[in-house]
C-alpha positions as CSV (number, residue, x, y, z in Angstrom):
1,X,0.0,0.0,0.0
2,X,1.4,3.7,-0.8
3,X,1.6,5.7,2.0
4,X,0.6,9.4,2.2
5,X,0.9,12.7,3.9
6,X,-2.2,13.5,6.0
7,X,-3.8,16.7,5.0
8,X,-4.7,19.1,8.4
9,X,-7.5,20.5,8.0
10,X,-7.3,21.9,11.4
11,X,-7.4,25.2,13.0
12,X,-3.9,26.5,12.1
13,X,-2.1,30.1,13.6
14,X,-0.5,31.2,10.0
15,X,1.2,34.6,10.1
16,X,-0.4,36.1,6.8
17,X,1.3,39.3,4.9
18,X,-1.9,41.1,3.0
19,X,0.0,42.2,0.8
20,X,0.9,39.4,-1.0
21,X,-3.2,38.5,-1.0
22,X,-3.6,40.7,-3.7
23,X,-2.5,40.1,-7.3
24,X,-1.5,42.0,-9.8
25,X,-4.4,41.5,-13.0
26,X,-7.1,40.7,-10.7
27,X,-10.0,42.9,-9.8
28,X,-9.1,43.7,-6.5
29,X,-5.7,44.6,-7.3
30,X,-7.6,47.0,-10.2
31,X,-9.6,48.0,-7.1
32,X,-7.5,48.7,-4.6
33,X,-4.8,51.1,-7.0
34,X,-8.0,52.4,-8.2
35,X,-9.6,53.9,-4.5
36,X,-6.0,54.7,-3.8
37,X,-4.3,56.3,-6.5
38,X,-7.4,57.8,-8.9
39,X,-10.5,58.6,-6.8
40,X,-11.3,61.8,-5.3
41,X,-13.1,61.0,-1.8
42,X,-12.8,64.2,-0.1
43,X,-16.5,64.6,-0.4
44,X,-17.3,61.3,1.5
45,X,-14.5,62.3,4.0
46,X,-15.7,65.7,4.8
47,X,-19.1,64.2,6.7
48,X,-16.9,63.5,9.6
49,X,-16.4,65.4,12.2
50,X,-14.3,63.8,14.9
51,X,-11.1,65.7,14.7
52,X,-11.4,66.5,18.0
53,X,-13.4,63.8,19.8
54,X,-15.3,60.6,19.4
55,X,-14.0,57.5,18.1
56,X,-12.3,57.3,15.1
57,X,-14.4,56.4,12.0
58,X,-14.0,53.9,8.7
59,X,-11.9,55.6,5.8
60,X,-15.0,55.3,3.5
61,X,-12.1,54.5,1.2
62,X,-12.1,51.1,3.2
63,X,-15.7,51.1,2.9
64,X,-15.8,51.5,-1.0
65,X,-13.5,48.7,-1.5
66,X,-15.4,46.2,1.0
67,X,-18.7,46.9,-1.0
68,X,-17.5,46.8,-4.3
69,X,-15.5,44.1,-4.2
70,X,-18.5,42.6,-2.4
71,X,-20.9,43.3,-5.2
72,X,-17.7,41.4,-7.4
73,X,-18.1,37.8,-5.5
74,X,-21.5,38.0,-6.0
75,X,-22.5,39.1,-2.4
76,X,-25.0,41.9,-2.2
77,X,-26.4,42.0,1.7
78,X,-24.1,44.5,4.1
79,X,-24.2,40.8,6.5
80,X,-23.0,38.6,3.5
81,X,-19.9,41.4,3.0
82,X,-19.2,41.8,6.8
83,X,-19.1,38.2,7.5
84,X,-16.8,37.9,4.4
85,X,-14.3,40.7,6.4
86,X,-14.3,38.4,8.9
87,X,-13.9,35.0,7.7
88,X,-11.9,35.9,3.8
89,X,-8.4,36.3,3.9
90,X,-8.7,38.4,0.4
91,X,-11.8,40.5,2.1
92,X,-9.1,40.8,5.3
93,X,-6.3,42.1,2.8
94,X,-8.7,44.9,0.9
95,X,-9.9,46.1,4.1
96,X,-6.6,45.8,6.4
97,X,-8.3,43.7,8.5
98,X,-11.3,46.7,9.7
99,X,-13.9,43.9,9.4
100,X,-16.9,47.1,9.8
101,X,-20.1,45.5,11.3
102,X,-22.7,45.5,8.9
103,X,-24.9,48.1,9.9
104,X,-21.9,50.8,8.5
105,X,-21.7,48.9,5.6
106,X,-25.1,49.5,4.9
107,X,-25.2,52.7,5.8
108,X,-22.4,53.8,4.0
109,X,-24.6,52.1,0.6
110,X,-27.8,53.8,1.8
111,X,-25.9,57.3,2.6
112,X,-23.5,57.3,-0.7
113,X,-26.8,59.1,-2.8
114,X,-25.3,61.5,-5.2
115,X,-22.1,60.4,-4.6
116,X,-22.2,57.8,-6.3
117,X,-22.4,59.4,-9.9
118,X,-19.6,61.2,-8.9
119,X,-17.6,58.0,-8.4
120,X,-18.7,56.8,-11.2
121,X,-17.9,59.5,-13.5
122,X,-14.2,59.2,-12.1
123,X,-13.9,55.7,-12.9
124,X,-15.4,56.5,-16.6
125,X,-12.9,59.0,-17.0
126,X,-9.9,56.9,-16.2
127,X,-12.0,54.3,-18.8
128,X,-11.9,56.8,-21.4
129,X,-8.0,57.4,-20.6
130,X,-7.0,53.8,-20.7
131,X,-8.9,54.0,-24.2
132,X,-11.3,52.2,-23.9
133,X,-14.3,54.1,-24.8
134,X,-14.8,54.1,-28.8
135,X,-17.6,56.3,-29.1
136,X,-19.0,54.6,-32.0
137,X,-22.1,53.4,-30.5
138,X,-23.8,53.5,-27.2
139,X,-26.1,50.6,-27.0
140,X,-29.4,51.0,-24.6
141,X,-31.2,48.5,-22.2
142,X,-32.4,48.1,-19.2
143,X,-33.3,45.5,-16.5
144,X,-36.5,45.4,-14.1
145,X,-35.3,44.3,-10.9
146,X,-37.5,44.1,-7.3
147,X,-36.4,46.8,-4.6
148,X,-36.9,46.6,-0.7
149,X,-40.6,47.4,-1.1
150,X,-43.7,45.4,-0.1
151,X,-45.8,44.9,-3.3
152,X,-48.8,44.6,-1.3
153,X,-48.6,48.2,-0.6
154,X,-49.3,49.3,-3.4
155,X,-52.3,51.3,-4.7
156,X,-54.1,54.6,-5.1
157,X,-55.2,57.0,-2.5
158,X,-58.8,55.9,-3.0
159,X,-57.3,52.1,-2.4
160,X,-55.5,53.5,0.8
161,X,-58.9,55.5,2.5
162,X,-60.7,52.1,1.6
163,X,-58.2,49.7,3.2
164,X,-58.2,52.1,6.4
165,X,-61.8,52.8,6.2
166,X,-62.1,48.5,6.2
167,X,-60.2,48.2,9.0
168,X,-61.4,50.8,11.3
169,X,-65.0,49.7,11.0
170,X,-63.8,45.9,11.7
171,X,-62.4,47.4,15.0
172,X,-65.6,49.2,16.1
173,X,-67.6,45.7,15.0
174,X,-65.1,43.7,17.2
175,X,-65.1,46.5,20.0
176,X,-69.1,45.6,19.9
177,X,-69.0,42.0,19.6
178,X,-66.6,42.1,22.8
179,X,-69.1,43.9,24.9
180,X,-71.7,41.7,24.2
181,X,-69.5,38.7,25.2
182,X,-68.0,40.7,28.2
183,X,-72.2,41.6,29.0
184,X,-72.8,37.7,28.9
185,X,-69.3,36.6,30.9
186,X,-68.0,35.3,28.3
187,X,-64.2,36.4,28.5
188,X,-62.2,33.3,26.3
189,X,-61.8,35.2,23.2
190,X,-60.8,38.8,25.2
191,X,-57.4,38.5,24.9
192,X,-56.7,37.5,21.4
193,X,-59.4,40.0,20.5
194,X,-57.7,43.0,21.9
195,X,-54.2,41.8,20.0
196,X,-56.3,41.6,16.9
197,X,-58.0,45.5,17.5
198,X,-54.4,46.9,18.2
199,X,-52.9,45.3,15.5
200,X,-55.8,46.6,13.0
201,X,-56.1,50.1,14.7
202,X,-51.6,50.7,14.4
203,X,-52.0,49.6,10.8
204,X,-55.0,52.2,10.2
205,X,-53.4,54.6,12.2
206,X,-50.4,54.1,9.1
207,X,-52.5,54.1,6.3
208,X,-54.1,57.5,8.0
209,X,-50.0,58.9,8.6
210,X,-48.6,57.9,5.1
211,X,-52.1,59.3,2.9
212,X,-51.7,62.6,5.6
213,X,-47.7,63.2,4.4
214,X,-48.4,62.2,1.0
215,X,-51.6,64.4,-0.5
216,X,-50.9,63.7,-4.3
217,X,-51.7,61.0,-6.5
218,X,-48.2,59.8,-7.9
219,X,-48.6,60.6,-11.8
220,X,-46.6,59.6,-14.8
221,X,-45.0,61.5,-17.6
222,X,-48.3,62.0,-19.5
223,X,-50.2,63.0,-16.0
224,X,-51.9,59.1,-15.4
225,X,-52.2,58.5,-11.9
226,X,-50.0,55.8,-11.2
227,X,-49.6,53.7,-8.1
228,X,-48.1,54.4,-4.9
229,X,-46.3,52.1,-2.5
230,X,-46.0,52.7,1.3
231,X,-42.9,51.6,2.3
232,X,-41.1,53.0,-1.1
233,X,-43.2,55.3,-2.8
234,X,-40.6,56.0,-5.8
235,X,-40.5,52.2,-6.6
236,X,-43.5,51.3,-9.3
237,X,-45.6,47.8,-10.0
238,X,-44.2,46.7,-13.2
239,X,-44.6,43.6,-15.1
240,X,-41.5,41.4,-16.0
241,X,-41.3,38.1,-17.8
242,X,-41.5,36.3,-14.2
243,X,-44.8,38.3,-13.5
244,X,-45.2,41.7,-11.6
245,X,-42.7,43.2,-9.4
246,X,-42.3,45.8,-7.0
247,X,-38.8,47.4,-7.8
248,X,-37.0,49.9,-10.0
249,X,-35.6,50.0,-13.9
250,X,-32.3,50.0,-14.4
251,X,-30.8,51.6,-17.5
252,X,-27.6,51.4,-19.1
253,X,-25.7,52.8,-22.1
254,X,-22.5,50.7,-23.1
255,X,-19.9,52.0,-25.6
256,X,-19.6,48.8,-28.0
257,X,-15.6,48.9,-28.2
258,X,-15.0,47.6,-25.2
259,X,-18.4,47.1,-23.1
260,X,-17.9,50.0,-21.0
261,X,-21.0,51.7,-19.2
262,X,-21.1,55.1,-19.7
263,X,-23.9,56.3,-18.3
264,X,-26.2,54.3,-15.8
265,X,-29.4,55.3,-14.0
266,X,-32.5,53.7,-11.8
267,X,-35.9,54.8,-12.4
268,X,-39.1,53.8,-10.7
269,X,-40.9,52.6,-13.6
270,X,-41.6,50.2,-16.3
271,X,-42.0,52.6,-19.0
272,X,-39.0,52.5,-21.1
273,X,-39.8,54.9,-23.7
274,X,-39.8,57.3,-21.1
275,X,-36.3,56.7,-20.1
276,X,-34.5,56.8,-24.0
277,X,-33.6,60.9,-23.7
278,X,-32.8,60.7,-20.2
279,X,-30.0,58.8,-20.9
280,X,-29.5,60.2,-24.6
281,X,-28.8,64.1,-22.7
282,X,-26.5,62.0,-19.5
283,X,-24.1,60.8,-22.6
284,X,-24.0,63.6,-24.6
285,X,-20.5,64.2,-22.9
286,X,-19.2,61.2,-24.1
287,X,-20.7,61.0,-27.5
288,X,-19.2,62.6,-30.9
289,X,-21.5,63.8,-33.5
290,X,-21.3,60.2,-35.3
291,X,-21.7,58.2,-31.7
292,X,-24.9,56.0,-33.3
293,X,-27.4,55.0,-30.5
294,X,-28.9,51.9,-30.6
295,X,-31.9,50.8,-28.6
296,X,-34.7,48.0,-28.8
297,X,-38.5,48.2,-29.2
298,X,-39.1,49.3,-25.7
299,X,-37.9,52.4,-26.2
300,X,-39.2,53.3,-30.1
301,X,-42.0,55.9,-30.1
302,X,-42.9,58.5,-32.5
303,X,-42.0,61.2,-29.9
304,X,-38.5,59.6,-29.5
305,X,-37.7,59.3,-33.0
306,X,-38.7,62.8,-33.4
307,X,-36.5,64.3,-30.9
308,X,-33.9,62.0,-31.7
309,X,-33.9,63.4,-35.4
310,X,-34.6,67.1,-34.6
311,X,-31.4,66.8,-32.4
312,X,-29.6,65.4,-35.8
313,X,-28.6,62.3,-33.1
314,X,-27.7,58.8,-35.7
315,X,-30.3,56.4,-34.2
316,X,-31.3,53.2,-34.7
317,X,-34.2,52.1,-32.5
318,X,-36.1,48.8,-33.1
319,X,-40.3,48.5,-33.4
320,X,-42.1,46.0,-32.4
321,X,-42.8,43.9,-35.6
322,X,-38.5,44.1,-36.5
323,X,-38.5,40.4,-36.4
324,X,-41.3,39.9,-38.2
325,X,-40.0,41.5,-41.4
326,X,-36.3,40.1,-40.6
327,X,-35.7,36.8,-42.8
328,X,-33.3,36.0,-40.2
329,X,-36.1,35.4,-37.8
330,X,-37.8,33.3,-39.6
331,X,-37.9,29.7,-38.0
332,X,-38.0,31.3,-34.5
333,X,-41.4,30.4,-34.1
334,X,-40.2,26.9,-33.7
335,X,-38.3,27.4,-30.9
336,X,-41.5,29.0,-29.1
337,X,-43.5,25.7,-29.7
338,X,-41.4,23.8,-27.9
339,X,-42.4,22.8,-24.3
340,X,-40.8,23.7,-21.3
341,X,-39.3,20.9,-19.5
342,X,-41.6,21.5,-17.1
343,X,-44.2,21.7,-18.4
344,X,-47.4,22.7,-16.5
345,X,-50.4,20.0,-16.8
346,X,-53.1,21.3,-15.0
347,X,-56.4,22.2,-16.6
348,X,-55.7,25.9,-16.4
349,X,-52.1,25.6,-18.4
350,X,-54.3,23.7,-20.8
351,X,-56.9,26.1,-21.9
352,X,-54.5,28.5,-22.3
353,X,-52.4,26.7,-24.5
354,X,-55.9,25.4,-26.3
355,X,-56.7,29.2,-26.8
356,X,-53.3,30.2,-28.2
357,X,-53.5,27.5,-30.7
358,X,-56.6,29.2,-31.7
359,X,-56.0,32.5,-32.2
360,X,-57.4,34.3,-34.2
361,X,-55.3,34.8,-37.8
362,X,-53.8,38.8,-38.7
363,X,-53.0,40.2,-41.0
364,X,-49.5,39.3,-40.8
365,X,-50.2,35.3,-41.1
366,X,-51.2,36.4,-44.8
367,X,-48.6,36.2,-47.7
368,X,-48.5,39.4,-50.2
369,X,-47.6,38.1,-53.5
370,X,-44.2,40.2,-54.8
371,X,-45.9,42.0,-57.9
372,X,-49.0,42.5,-54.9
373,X,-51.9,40.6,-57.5
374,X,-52.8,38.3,-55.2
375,X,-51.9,36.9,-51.3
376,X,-52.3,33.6,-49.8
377,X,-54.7,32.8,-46.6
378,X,-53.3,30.7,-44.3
379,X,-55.2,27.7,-45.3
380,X,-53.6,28.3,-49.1
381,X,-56.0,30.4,-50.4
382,X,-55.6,32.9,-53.0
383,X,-57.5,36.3,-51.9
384,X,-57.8,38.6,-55.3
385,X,-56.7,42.2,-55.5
386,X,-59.8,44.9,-55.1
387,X,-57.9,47.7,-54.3
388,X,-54.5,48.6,-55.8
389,X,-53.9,52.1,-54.2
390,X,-56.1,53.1,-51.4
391,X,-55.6,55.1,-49.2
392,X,-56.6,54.5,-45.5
393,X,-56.0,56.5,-42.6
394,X,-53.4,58.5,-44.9
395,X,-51.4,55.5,-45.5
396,X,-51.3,53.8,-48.9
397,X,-52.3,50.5,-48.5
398,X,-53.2,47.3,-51.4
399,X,-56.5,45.5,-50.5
400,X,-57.2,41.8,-51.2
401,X,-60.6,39.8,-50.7
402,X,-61.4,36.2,-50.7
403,X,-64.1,34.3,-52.9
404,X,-67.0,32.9,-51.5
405,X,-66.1,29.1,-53.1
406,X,-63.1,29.5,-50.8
407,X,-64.0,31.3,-47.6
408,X,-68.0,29.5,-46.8
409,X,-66.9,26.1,-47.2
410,X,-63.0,26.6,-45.2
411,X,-62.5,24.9,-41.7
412,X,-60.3,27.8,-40.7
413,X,-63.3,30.8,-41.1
414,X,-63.7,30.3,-36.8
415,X,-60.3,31.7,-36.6
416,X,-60.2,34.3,-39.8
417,X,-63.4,36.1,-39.2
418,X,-64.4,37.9,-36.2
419,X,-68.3,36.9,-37.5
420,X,-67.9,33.7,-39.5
421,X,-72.4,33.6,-39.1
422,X,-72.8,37.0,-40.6
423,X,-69.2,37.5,-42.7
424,X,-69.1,35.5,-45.7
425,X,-65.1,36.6,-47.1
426,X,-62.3,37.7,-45.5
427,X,-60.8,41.2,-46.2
428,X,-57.1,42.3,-45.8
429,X,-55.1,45.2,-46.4
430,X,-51.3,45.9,-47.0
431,X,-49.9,49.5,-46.1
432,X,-47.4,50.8,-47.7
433,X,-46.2,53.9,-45.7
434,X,-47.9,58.0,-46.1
435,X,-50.0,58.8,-48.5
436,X,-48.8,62.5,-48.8
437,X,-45.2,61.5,-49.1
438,X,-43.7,62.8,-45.7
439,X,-43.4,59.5,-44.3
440,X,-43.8,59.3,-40.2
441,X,-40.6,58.9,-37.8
442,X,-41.5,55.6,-37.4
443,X,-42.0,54.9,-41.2
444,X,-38.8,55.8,-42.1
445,X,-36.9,54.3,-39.1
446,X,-38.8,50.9,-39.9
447,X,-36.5,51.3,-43.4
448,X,-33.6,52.1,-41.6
449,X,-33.8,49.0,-39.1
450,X,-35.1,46.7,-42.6
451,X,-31.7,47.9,-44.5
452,X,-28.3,45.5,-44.4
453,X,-26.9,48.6,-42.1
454,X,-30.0,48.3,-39.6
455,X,-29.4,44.9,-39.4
456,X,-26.1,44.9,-38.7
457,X,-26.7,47.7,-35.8
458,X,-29.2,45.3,-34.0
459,X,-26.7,42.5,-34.3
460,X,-24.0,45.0,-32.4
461,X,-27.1,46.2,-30.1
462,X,-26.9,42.6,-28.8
463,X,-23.2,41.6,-28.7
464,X,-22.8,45.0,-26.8
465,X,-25.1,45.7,-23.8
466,X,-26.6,41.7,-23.2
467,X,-23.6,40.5,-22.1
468,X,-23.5,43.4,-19.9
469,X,-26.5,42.3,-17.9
470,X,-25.5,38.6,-17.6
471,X,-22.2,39.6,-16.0
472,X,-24.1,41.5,-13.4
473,X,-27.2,39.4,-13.3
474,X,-25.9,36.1,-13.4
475,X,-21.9,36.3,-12.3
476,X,-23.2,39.0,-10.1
477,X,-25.9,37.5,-9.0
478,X,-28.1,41.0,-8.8
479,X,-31.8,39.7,-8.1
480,X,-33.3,42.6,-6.5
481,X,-32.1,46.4,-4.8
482,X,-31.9,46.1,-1.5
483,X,-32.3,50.1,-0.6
484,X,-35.6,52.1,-0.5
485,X,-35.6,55.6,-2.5
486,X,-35.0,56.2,-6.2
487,X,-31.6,58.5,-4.8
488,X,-30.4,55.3,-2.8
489,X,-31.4,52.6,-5.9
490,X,-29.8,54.5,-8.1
491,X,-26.3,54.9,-6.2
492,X,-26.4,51.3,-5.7
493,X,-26.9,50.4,-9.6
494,X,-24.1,53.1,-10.2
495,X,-21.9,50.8,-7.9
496,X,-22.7,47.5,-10.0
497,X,-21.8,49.4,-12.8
498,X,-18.7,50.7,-11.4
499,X,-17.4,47.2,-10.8
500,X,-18.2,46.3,-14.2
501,X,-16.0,48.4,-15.6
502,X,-13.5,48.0,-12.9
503,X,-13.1,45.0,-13.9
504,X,-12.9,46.0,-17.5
505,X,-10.2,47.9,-16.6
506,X,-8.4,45.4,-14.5
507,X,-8.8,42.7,-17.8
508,X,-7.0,45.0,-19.8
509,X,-4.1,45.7,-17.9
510,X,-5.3,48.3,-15.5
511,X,-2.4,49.2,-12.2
512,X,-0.1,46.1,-13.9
């Protein structure tokens, strides 16, 4: 038998020199010569004032290096980062052993606020001077992600005054139902009641407080009312691919050279076409007058496009129906039919996938013939050319209609009338842009985004700012915001961005 060394995997008293901990062409070590060397903090030091007494504080130098490097390893929670100070020999040698407690790690991320873009601007400057900004185009997305916010709380006034109104009258009914028991002896349920009434009167008594410091309805951009939230009144409901959240947006703009953020912000809603100038006027810095922005269909609307063009700004912003008209998306639909490996079974799932089967047919399911005489139903019908140049709505348009031997007698009439008992033919109609010649914003940008050159932009839309938010959602692992207040969210989405493009830096020979 060979014989071994035992491994000890013991306690063991090593003497440890921090600075051989970090590495030259890491991250931290990117980090660390970063804080030290390039990053004006005289702001964040100037808050304290224990010059002359009181203990002595946390170089929020310290601070910023715990919490981003942190936010690196994937840890996002002040506890998670101070128990890492403690227990992580490479936390140990960024901090110099401080190992904060976790309440000033938290408070230094709730208190940073405007900071924050100031820190970040600094790190995008020494970016730009390492050369790795190209300016040729800034690529737009953003993420919805859940904040520290109850989504239970949300609602209008009117919601609020009827949630407290509920629960004030079900405390006067309980206050009479008690002295009827108390009038009959009957004590069993006295105690538990009065928990109950004090825990419904406080929570009235809350609802009454928050409507009381907040008189307004919290509106949008076009004056709707939109919902508040009680605990984080900035945050909005917003819908997401994994159903509705209560968080915040959060947008970035990435230089496609080198993946570089240049210009990040959090918003409290799920609007995105809202959000497209804010961060066109936050880059204008950065941009030249060829810097092309590139964005996708959550952002396109007339009113963008517009402004976009009356400020002579290259755009290329995707609509909606892009894939549709893209030969390259063809055979995607395929990939949508298939089932999801867990696939849901009950009766619900299955009426839902019966009724998407049978949805009704478009437009868009028919097939315009190239010299426009004819187009084909979806059954394989031909439909015959009644109107060659209409106009409708100011758009000229081609019109096709379907014969009656075809239409009566098809299978598929459920599904391609709205009235199959009172319609006997099926109608459609092809536009073809304005009428009078000045085409609409959106017209013309459909062309754009349809050209070989459009096409290429959305490819390099994709390979620029995607990969962006799977290094900071997945590697990352940013699930949700864990500060309340648009000022606080925002500082901390500044700081994920920050470490992106520390390490950015740090990949490229950054402090080597």
């Amino acid at each position: 038998m060979p014989r071994f060394k035992t491994p000890d995997y013991g306690l063991k008293m090593i003497p440890v020199d921090f600075a051989q901990q970090v590495l030259p062409g890491t991250f931290e070590f990117a980090l660390c010569h970063l804080v030290n060397n390039e990053l004006d903090l005289s702001t964040l030091r100037s808050r304290f004032t224990n010059d002359a007494g009181g203990a002595p504080a946390f170089d929020p130098a310290v601070l910023l290096k715990i919490v981003l490097l942190g936010y690196s390893r994937g840890l996002i929670s002040s506890r998670s980062i101070a128990g890492a100070c403690r227990n992580n020999v490479l936390f140990m040698a960024v901090s110099g052993d401080s190992a904060p407690h976790f309440t000033t790690i938290a408070g230094f991320v709730a208190e940073l606020g405007d900071e924050a873009a100031a820190l970040f601007t600094q790190v995008l400057l020494v970016c730009d001077r390492q050369g790795l900004i190209g300016r040729e185009l800034f690529a737009i997305d953003g993420v919805k992600l859940p904040s520290n916010a109850s989504k239970a709380k949300s609602g209008t006034r009117a919601d609020f005054e009827r949630e407290a109104a509920k629960m004030e009258a079900a405390v006067q009914r309980m206050m009479g139902e008690q002295k009827a028991r108390d009038a009959a002896g009957c004590d069993d349920e006295a105690v538990r009641a009065a928990r109950t009434r004090e825990r419904l009167t406080d929570e009235a008594k809350k609802i009454r407080d928050w409507l009381a410091a907040n008189p307004d309805e919290r509106r949008g951009a076009k004056g709707a009312v939109r919902l508040s939230n009680r605990t984080d009144n900035e945050s909005a409901k917003m819908a997401t691919g994994k159903g509705v959240i209560q968080g915040y947006t959060g947008v970035a703009a990435v230089d496609a050279a080198h993946q570089i953020v240049v210009d990040a912000q959090a918003h409290g809603t799920g609007s995105e076409q809202e959000l497209l100038l804010p961060v066109v006027d936050a880059t204008a810095a950065q941009r030249t007058a060829d810097t092309a922005i590139c964005a996708d269909a959550g952002y396109h609307s007339e009113k963008n496009l517009a402004e976009l063009d009356k400020r002579h700004i290259p755009a290329w912003i995707c609509d909606n129906g892009y894939r549709q008209r893209d030969p390259r998306y063809a055979e995607q639909a395929k990939h949508k039919a298939r089932p999801d490996p867990l696939w849901d079974k009950s009766a619900k799932a299955k009426a839902a996938r019966t009724a998407s089967k049978n949805k009704p047919y478009a437009n868009t399911d028919f097939k315009q013939a190239d010299d426009r005489s004819h187009c084909l139903c979806p059954a394989g019908k031909r439909l015959y050319r009644n109107g060659g140049n209409c106009t409708i709505n100011g758009y000229a348009a081609t019109k096709y209609t379907g014969a009656e031997r075809d239409c009566v007698p098809c299978a598929e009439r459920h599904r391609c009338l709205r009235t199959p008992h009172q319609t006997k033919v099926r109608q459609v109609a092809f536009f073809r842009g304005k009428r009078d010649g000045s085409a609409s914003h959106t017209e013309r940008m459909k062309r754009r985004i349809d050209s070989d050159q459009g096409k290429q932009m959305i490819g390099a839309r994709f390979a620029t700012v995607e990969p962006v938010f799977g290094n900071l959602r997945h590697n990352k692992r940013l699930d949700r915001f864990t500060v309340r207040g648009r000022t606080k969210v925002d500082g901390q989405w500044k700081l994920y961005c920050m470490v992106h493009n520390i390490e950015k830096l740090g990949h490229h020979g950054y402090a080597n």
